[in-house]
KOLZAVEX-684569 format. One record per atom (N, C-alpha, C): residue number from 1; residue in one letter; atom name; x, z, y. Coordinates in nm, 3 decimals. Layout:
<pt NUM, 'a', 'CA', <X, Z, Y>>
...
! end
This chain:
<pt 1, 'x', 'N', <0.085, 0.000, -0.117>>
<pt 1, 'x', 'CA', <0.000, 0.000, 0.000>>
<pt 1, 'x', 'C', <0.090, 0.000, 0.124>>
<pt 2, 'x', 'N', <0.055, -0.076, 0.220>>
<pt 2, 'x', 'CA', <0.164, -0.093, 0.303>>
<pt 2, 'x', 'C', <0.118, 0.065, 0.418>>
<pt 3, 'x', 'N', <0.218, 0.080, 0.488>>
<pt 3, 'x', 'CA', <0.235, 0.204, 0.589>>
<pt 3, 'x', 'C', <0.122, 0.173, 0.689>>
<pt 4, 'x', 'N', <0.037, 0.298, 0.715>>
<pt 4, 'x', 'CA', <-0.058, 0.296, 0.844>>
<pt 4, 'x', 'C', <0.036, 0.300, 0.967>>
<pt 5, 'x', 'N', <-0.039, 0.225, 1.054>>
<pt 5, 'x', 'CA', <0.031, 0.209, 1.213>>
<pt 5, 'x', 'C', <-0.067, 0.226, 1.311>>
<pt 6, 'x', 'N', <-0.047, 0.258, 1.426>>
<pt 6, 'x', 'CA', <-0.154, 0.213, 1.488>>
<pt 6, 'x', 'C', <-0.261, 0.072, 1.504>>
<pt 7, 'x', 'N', <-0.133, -0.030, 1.486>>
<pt 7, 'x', 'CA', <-0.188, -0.172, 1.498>>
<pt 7, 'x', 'C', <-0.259, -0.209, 1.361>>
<pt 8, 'x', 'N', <-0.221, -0.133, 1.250>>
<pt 8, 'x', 'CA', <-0.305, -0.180, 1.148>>
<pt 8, 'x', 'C', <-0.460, -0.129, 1.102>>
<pt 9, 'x', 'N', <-0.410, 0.005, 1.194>>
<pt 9, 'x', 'CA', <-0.585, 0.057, 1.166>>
<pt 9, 'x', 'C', <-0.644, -0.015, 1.282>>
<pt 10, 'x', 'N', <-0.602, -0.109, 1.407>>
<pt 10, 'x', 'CA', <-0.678, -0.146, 1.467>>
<pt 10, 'x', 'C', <-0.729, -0.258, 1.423>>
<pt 11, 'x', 'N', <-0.781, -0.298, 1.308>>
<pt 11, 'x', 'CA', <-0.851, -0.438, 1.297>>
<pt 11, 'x', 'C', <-0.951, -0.485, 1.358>>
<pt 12, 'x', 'N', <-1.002, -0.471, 1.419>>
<pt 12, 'x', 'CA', <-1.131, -0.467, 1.541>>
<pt 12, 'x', 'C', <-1.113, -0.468, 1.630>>
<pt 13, 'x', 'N', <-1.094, -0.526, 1.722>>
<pt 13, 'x', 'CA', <-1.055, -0.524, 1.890>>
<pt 13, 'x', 'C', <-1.177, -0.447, 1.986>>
<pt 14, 'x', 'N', <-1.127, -0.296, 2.062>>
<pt 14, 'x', 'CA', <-1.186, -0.184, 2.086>>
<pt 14, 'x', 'C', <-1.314, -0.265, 2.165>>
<pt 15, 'x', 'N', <-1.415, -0.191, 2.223>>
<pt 15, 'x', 'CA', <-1.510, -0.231, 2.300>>
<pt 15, 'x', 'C', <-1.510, -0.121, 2.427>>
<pt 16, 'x', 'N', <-1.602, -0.162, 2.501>>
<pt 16, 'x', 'CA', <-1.650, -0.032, 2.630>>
<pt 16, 'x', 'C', <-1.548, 0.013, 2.728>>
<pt 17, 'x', 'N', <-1.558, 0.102, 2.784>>
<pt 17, 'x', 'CA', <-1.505, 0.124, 2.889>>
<pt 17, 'x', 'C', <-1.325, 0.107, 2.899>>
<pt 18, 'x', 'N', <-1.255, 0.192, 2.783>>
<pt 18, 'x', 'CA', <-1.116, 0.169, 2.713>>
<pt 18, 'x', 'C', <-1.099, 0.049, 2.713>>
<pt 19, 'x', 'N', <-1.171, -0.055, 2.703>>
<pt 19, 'x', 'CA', <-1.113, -0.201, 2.664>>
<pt 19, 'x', 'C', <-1.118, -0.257, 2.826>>
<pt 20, 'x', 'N', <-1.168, -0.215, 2.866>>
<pt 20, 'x', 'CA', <-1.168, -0.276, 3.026>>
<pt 20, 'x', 'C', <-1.047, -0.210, 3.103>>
<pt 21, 'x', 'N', <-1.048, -0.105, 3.072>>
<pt 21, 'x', 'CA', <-0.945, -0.006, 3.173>>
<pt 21, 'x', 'C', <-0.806, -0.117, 3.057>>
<pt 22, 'x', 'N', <-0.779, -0.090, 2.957>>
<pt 22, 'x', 'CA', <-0.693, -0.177, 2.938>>
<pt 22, 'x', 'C', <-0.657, -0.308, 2.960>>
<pt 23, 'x', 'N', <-0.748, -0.373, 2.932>>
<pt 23, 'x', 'CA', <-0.753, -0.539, 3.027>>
<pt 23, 'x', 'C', <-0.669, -0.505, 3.157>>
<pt 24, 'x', 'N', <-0.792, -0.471, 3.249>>
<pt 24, 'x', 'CA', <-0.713, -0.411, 3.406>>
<pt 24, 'x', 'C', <-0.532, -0.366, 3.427>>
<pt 25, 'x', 'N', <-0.527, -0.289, 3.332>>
<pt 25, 'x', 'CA', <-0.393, -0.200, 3.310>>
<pt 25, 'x', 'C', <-0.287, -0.361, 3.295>>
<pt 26, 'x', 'N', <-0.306, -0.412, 3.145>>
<pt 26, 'x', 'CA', <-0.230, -0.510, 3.159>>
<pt 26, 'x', 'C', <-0.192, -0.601, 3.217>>
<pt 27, 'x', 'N', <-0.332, -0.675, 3.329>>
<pt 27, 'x', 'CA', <-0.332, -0.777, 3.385>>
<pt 27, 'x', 'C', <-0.251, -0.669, 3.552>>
<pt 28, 'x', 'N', <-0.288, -0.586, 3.570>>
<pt 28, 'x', 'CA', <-0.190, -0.495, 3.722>>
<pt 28, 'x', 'C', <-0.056, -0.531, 3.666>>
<pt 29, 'x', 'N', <-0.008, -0.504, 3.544>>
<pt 29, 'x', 'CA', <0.131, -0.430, 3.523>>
<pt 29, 'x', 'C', <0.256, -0.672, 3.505>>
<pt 30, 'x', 'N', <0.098, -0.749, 3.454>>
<pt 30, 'x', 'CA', <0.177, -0.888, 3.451>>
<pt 30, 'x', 'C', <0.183, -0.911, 3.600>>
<pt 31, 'x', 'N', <0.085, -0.905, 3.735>>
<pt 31, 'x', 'CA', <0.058, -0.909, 3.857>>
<pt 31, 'x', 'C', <0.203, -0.880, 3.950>>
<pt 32, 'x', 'N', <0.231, -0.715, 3.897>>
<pt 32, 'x', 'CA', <0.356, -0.631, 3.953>>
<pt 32, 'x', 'C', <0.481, -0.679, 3.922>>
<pt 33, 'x', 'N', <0.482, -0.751, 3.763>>
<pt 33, 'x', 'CA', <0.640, -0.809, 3.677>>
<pt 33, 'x', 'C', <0.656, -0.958, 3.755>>
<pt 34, 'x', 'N', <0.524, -1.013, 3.775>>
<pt 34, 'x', 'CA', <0.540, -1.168, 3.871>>
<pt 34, 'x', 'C', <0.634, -1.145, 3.998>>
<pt 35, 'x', 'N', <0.528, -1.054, 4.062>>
<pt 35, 'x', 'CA', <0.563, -1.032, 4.209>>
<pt 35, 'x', 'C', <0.732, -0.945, 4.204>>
<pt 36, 'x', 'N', <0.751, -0.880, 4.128>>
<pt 36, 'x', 'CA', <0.908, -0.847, 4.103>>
<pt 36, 'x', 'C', <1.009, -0.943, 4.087>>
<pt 37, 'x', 'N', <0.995, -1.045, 4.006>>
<pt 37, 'x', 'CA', <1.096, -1.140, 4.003>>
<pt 37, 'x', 'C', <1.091, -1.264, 4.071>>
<pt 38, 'x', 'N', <0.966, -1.242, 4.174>>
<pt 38, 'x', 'CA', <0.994, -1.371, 4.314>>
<pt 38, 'x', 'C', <1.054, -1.254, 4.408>>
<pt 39, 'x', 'N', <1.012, -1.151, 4.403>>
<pt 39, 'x', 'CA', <1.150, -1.124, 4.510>>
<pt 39, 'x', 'C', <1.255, -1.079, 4.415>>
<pt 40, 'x', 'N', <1.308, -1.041, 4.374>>
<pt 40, 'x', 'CA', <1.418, -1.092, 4.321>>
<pt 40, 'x', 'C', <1.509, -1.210, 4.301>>
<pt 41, 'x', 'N', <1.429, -1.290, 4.285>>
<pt 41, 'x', 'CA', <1.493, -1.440, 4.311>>
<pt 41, 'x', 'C', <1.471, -1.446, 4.460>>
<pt 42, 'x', 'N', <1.411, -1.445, 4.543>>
<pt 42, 'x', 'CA', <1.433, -1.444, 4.687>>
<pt 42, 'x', 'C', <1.530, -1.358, 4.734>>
<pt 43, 'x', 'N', <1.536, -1.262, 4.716>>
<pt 43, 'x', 'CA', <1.617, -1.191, 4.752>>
<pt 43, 'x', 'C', <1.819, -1.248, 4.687>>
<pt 44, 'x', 'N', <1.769, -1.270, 4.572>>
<pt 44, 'x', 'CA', <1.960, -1.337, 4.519>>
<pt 44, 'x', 'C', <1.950, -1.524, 4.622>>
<pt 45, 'x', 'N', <1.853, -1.574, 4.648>>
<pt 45, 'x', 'CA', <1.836, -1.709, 4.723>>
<pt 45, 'x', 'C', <1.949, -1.671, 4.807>>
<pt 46, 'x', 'N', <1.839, -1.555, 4.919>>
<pt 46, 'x', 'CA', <1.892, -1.492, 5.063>>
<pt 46, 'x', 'C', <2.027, -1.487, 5.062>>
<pt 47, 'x', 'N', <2.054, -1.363, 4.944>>
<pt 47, 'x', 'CA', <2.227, -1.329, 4.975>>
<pt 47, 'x', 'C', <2.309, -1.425, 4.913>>
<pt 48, 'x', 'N', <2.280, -1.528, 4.838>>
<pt 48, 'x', 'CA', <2.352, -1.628, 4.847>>
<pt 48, 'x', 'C', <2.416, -1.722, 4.983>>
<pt 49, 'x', 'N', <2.278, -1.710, 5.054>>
<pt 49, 'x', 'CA', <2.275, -1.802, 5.159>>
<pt 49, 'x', 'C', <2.372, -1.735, 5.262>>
<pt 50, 'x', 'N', <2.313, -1.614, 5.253>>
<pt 50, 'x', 'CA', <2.420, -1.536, 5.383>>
<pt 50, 'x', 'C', <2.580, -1.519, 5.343>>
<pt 51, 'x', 'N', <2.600, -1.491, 5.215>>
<pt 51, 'x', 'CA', <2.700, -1.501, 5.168>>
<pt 51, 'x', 'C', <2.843, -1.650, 5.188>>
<pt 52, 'x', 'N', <2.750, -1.773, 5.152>>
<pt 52, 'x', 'CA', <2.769, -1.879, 5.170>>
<pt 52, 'x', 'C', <2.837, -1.874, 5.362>>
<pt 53, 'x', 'N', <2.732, -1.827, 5.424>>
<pt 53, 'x', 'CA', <2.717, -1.871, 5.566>>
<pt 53, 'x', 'C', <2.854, -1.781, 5.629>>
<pt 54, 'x', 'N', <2.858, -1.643, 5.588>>
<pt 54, 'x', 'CA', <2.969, -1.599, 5.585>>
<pt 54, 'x', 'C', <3.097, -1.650, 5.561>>
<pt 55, 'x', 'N', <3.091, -1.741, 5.494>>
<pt 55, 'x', 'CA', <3.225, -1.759, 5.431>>
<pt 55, 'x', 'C', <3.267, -1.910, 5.529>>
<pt 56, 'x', 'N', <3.195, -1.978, 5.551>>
<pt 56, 'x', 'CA', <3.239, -2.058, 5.664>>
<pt 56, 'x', 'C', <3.255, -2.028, 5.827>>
<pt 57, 'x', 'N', <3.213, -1.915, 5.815>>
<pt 57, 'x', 'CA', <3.173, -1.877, 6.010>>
<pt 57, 'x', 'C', <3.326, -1.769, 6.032>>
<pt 58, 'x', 'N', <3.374, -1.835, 6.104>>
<pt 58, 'x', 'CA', <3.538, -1.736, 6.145>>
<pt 58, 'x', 'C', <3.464, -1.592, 6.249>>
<pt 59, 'x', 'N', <3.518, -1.516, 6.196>>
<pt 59, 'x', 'CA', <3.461, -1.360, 6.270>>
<pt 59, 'x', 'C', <3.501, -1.406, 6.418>>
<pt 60, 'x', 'N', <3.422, -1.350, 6.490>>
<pt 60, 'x', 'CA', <3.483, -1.348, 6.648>>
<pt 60, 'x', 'C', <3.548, -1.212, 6.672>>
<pt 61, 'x', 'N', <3.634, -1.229, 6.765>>
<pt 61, 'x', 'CA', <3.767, -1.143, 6.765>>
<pt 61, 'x', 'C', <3.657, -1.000, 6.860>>
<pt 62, 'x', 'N', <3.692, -0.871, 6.821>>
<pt 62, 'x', 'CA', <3.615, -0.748, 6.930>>
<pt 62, 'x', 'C', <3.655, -0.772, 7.057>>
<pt 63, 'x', 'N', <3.586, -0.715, 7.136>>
<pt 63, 'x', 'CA', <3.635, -0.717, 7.296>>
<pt 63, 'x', 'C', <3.648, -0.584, 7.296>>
<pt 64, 'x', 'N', <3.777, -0.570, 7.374>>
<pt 64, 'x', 'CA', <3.826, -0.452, 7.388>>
<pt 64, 'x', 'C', <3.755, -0.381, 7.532>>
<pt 65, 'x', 'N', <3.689, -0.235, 7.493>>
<pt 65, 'x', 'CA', <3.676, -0.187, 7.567>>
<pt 65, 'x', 'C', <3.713, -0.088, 7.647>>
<pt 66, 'x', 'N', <3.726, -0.034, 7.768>>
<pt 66, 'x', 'CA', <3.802, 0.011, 7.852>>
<pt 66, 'x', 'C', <3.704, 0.183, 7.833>>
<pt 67, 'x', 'N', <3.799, 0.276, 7.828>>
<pt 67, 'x', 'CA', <3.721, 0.407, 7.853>>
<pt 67, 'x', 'C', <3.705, 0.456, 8.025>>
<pt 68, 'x', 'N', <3.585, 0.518, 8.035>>
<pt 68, 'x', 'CA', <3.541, 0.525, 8.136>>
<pt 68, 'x', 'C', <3.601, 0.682, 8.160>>
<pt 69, 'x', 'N', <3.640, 0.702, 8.290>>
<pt 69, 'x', 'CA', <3.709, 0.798, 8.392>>
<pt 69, 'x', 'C', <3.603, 0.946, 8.410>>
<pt 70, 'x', 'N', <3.630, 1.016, 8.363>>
<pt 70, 'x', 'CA', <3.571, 1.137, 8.367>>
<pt 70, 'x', 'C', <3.447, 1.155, 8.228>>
<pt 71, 'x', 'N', <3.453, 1.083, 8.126>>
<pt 71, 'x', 'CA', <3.311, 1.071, 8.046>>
<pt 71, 'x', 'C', <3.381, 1.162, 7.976>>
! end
């Protein structure tokens, strides 16, 4: 006899209120994993880009500033 599991005593797919709150639950939690890995990929786009942009733009030199007399 093979081992009880949860998934095997479930042969019936639940009904009523539990089956909705689960629907909901799963479809929030695929909603949240979407929206995580467009920004994520937006976000590695970005610092590519700035990264990139960095690397061609020569720093401009500080201007030296003078201290002020009695501060």
């Amino acid at each position: 006899m093979a081992k009880s599991t949860r998934e095997t005593l479930r042969d019936h797919p639940t009904t009523g209120p539990s089956a909705q709150i689960d629907k909901t639950t799963r479809q929030f939690w695929e909603i949240l994993d979407a929206e995580t890995e467009a920004r994520d990929t937006k976000n590695a786009r970005l610092r590519q880009a700035r990264l990139e942009r960095e690397a061609t733009t020569t720093p401009e030199p500080e201007k030296k500033t003078r201290k002020k007399r009695g501060s």
